[in-house]
C-alpha positions in Angstrom: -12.8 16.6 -1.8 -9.8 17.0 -3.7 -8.4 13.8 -5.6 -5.0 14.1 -5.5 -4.5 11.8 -2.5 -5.9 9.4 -5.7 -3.1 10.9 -8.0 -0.6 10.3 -5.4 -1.3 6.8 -4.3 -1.3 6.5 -8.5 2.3 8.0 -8.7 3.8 6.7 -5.5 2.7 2.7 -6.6 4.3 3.2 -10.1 7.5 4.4 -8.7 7.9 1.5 -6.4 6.7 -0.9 -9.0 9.3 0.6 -11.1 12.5 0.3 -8.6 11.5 -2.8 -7.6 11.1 -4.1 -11.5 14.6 -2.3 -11.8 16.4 -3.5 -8.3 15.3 -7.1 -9.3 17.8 -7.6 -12.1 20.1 -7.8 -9.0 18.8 -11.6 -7.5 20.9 -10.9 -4.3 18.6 -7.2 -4.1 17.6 -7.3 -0.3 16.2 -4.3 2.0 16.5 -5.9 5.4 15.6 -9.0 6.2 13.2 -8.9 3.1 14.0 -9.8 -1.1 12.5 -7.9 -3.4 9.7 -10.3 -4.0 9.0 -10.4 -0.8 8.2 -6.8 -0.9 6.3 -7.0 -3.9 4.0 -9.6 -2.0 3.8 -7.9 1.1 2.5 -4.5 -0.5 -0.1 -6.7 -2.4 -1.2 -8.3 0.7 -1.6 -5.3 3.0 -3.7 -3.4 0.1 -5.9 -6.8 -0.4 -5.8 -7.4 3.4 -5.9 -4.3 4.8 -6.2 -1.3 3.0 -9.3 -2.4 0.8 -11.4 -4.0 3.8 -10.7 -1.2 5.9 -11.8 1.5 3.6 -14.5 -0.2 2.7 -15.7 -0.7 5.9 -15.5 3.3 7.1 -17.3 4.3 4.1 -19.6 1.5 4.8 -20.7 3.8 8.3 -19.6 0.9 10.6 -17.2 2.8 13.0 -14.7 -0.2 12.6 -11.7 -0.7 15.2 -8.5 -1.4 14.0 -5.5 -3.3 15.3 -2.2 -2.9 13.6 -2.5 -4.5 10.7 1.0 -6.5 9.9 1.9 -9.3 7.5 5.6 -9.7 8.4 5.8 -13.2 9.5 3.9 -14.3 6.2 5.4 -17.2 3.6 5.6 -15.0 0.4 7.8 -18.0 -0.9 5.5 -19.2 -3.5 4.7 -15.9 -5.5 6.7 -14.5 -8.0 7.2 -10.6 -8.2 6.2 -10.1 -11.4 2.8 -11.9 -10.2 2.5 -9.6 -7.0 3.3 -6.2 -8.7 0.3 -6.8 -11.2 -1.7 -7.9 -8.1 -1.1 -4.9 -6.2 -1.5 -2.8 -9.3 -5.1 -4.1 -9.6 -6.0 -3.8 -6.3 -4.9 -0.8 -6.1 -6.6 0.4 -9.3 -9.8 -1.1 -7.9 -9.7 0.6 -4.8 -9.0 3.9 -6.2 -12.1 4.0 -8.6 -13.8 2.8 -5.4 -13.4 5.8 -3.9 -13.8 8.2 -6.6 -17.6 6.3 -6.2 -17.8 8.0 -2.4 -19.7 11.4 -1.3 -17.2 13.6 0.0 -19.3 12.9 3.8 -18.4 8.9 3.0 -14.9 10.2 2.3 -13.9 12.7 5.6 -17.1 12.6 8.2 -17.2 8.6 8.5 -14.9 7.0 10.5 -13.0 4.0 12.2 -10.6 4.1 15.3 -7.3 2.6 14.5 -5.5 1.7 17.6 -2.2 3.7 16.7 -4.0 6.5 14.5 -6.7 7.0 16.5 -9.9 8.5 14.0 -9.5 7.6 10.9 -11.4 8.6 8.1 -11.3 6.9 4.3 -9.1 10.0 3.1 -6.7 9.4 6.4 -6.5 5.3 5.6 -5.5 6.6 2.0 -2.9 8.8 3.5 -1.7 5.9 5.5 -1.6 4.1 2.6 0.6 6.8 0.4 3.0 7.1 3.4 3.6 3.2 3.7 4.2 3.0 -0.5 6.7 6.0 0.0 8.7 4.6 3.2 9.3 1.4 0.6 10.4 4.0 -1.9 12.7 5.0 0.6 14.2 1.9 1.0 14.3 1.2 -2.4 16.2 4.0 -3.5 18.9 3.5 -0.3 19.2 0.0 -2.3 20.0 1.4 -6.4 22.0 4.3 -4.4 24.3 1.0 -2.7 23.8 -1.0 -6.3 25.3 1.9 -8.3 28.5 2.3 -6.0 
């Protein structure tokens, strides 16, 4: 199996680490109803909460079902970005030398059933992962493209 889902999820965390790091020089930086630590905290969360136990539990061989997994009604009042970027960083860090540990069979045969995904493997729950950084990219980069007007 091919690590460059691994490379990717790398790349993809340090350029939304960066734009948020960047964006938050503006205090009044907002992408919906959501500030920039908020954002921060949230992409901690769902790799702690989520991603992490999820992945683990595939390449565990438990045939886990998944619900949507959502943390947008959380309190992220009390954390500070700078605390929930280097959170996210290390979970994210952890995670990927996790799965550099897996047999390619642990990796794309073993699976869970996500309710909107249907099979997943641990190489789909990383792509799920890389998509989800990249639609906060997205976001992101609308916000410096209004910022620079």
């Amino acid at each position: 199996m091919s690590d460059t889902i691994l490379d990717e999820l790398e790349s993809s965390q340090q350029l939304v680490t960066a734009m948020l790091r960047i964006s938050a020089e503006d205090s009044t930086a907002r992408i919906g109803a959501w500030d920039l630590r908020d954002i921060a905290a949230h992409l901690a969360a769902t790799e702690r909460d989520c991603y992490v136990p999820r992945i683990h539990a595939i390449a565990a061989g438990e045939n886990p079902t998944f619900d949507l997994f959502t943390n947008d009604g959380a309190d992220f009042s009390g954390i500070h970005l700078d605390d929930a970027l280097d959170e996210w960083t290390a979970t994210r860090l952890m995670l990927i030398g996790y799965v550099k540990t897996l047999d390619p069979d642990h990796r794309t045969v073993l699976t869970g059933v996500h309710e909107k995904y249907g099979n997943v493997t641990v190489d789909r729950y990383l792509e799920i992962a890389l998509r989800h950084d990249r639609d906060h990219l997205r976001g992101l980069e609308r916000l410096a493209g209004h910022v620079t007007r």
